[in-house]
C-alpha positions as CSV (number, residue, x, y, z in Angstrom):
1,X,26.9,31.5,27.3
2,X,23.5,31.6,26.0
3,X,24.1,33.6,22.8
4,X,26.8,30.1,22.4
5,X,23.8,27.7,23.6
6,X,21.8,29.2,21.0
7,X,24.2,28.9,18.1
8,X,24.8,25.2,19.0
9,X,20.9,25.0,18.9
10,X,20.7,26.4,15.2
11,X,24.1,25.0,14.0
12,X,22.1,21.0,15.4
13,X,18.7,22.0,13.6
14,X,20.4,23.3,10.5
15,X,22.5,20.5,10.2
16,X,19.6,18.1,10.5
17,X,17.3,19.7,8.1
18,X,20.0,19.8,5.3
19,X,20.4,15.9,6.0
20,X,16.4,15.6,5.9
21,X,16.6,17.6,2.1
22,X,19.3,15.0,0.8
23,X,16.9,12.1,1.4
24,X,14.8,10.7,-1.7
25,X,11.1,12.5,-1.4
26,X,8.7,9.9,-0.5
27,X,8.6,6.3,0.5
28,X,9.4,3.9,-2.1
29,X,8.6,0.2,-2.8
30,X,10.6,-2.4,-2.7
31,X,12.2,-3.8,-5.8
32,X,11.6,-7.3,-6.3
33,X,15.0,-9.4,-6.7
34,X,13.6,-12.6,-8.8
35,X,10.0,-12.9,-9.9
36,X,8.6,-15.7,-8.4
37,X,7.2,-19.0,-10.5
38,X,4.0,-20.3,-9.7
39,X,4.1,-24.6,-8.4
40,X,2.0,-25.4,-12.2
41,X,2.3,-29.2,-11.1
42,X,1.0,-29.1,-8.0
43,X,-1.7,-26.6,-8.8
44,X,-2.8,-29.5,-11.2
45,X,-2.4,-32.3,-8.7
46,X,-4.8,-30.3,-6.6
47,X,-7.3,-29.5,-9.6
48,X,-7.8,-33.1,-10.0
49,X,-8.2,-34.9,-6.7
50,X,-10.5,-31.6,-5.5
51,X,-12.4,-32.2,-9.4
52,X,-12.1,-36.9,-8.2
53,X,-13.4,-35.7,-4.9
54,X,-16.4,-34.0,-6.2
55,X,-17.2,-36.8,-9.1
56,X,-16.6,-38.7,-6.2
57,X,-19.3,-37.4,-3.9
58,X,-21.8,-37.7,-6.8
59,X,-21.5,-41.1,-7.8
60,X,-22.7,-42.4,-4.1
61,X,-26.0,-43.9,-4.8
62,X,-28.7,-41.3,-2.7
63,X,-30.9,-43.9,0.0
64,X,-34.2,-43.0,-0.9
65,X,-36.8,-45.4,0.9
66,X,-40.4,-45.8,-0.6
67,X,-41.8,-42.8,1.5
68,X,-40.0,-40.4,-0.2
């Protein structure tokens, strides 16, 4: 019974290191399906209100008094 125990044993770890060797060696990345587009149009709408913002900001008259 044990010499059978042990056969089972090596037959199960046999089996499982040939199924190990068939794998592909080392992890691979993923293969993008579709490159993706960057938004050009709203990357532009956001240029110009963060570039209207900042005109914006500098066009506010500074309230110096005569102490200053």
């Amino acid at each position: 019974m044990k010499q059978f125990a042990l056969i089972v044993v090596l037959a199960v770890c046999v089996v499982a290191v040939s199924a190990a060797f068939g794998q592909p060696g080392g992890p691979q990345p993923p293969t993008p399906t579709k490159a993706d587009t960057p938004p050009v149009v709203m990357n532009y709408i956001c240029l110009l209100v963060i570039v209207a913002m900042a005109i914006g900001a500098n066009l506010i008259p500074s309230k110096r008094g005569h102490q200053d």
